[in-house]
Residue, then its C-alpha position, 0 to 999 in steps of 0.5 A: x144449756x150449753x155452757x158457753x151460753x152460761x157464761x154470756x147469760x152471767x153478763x159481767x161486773x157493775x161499773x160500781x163492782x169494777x171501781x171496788x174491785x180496781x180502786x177506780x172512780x165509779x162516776x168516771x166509769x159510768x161516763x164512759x160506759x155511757x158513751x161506749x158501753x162496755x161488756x165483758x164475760x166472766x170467762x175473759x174477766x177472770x184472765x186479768x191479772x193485776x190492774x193495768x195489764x194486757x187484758x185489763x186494758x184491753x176490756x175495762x173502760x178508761x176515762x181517755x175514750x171521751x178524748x182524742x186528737x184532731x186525726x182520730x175518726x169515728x169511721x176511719x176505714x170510711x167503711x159507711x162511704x163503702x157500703x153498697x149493700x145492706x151488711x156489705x161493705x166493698x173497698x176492694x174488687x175482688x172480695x167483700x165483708x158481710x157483716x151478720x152480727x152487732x154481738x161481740x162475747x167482750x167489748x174491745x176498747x179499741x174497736x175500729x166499729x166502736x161508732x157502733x157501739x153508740x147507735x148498735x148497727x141494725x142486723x136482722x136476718x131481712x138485711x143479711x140476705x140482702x147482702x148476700x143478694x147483692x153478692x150473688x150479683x157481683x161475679x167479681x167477688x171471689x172471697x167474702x170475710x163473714x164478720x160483725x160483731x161477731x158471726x159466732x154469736x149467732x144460733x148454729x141454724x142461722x150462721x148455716x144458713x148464712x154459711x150455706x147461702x154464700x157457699x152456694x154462689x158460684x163465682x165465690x171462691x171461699x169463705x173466711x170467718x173474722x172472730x174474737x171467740x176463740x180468744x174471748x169465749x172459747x167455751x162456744x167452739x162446740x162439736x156442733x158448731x164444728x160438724x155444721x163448719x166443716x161443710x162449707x169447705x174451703x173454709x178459713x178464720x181469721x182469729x184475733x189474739x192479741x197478748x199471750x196470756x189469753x192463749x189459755x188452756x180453754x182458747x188452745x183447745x178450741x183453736x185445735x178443734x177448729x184446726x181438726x176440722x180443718x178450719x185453716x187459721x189465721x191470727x190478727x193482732x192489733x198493735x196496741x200501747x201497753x198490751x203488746x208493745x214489747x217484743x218478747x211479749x209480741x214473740x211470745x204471743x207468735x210462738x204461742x198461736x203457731x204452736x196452737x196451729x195458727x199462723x200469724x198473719x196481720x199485725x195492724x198498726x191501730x187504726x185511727x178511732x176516736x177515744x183509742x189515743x192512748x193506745x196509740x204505737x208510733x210507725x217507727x216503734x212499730x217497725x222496730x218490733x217487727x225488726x226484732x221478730x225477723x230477727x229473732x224468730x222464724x219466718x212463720x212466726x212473723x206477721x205482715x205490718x200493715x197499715x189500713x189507710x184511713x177513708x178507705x184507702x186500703x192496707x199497705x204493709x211496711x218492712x223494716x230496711x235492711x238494705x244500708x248502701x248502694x254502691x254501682x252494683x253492690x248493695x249491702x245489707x244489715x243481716x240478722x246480727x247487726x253485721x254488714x253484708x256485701x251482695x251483688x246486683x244485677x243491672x236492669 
């Protein structure tokens, strides 16, 4: 047996275990996890550090899920309100998901799908092909995202046939992975797995890092095999309270996915889900960290801030103001040492 399967197989710590292990309320856990079911592998449970840091937060229940503020949502990307296909979901023209899985190797605390973790969302390989039907119909699609759950999950036979289907439509363009496994599970990136991925060419994923210490020995190797096989890689994090809300942490981790091949891409603000309060980053916290990674990192080290809109209204990305006066056609800017230049505009 393979030994990423292994891992998965030895399922993860009791409510009772975790309670022991970090001196919690086992009562108050099992509540939790009877609401949100929570799993986490042995591999990602072994990277927590004390109790309370970036990746005990990220994975252990936490009492605040049961709660939550007028404002958070179920559904707050309105993904059901666009779903116009079995496993499809469609808020732009352009470009699609196809969701192919309801697995994940851990459970995230903050998953915007984490509705489903009350009524698991149905995906049999009957309604994957009716997606991918669906998406044989609509020449306007050009990018489809292969998500979930996540696709990885699946036996190698089943995500190719997904892979090989999709490829062969002829007015999609190419075709991005979203996945946690290369974080989470990396032991499941295999040279099988690499040998199927590299015929569905052009063929990019996006992986979600979201605190340096879960760039390990295990996940850098498997995000540079993926990158040998020429698998273009971009990061997604998820701005997140207590994990890497701190600039040098949030450097930390850039520097680290670039040196592991990755470019950093998205830096989401945490979309608005019911039970995530306590994860929870101010806009103007949000825009300050960004301020400091323009200022003190290379340009590749810095992700897009975006906002995805609640209902379904899409992303739009902020950008710290450096702009400070006007004056006629002189404007003046803050540069990266906080000193005050002059530059001349043109008139329209």
């Amino acid at each position: 047996m393979e030994k990423w399967r292994k891992i998965l197989q030895k399922g993860c710590a009791s409510p009772e275990e975790i309670a022991e292990k970090f001196h919690l309320d086992a009562g108050k856990l099992r509540a939790v996890a009877a609401q949100f079911p929570f799993f986490v592998n042995p591999y990602y449970f072994s990277l927590i550090r004390e109790k309370g840091d970036g990746i005990y937060r990220q994975c252990i229940p936490d009492e605040r899920e049961l709660s939550g503020s007028a404002d958070l949502m179920k559904d707050p990307l309105g993904e059901e309100a666009h779903t116009p296909a079995p496993c499809v979901v469609r808020r732009y023209e352009d470009r699609c998901l196809l969701l192919v899985s309801n697995r994940c190797a851990m459970y995230c605390r903050f998953c915007t799908r984490k509705r489903k973790f009350e009524t698991p969302m149905c995906v049999d390989r009957e309604k994957v092909l009716q997606g991918i039907e669906y998406i044989r119909k609509e020449p306007a699609i050009r990018d489809v995202l292969v998500t979930g759950g996540d696709p990885l999950l699946l036996e190698d036979s089943l995500l190719e046939e997904y892979l090989e289907k999709v490829h062969a439509i002829p007015h999609v363009d190419y075709i991005r992975i979203g996945s946690r496994v290369p974080c989470v599970l990396p032991q499941r990136i295999t040279g099988k797995l690499l040998k199927m991925l590299k015929k569905y060419h052009p063929l990019y994923m996006n992986v979600h890092f979201n605190h340096p210490d879960e760039i390990t020995e295990e996940s850098a190797r498997a995000l540079r095999r993926l990158a040998d096989g020429g698998i273009v890689l971009g990061s997604q994090t998820v701005l997140l309270k207590g994990v890497n809300d701190d600039p040098h942490v949030l450097q930390a981790l850039m520097r680290r996915l670039l040196a592991c091949r990755v470019r950093p891409y998205y830096l989401f603000h945490a979309d608005l889900v019911f039970g995530t309060e306590h994860f929870r980053v101010s806009l103007k916290k949000g825009l300050e960290l960004m301020d400091f990674l323009r200022n003190e990192s290379s340009g590749m080290a810095v992700p897009h801030y975006a906002v995805d809109l609640p209902g379904g209204g899409g992303k739009v990305q902020l950008v710290p103001d450096h702009q400070v006066a006007r004056n006629g056609k002189k404007v003046t800017f803050r540069n990266f040492c906080g000193e005050l230049w002059d530059f001349p505009d043109t008139e329209e």
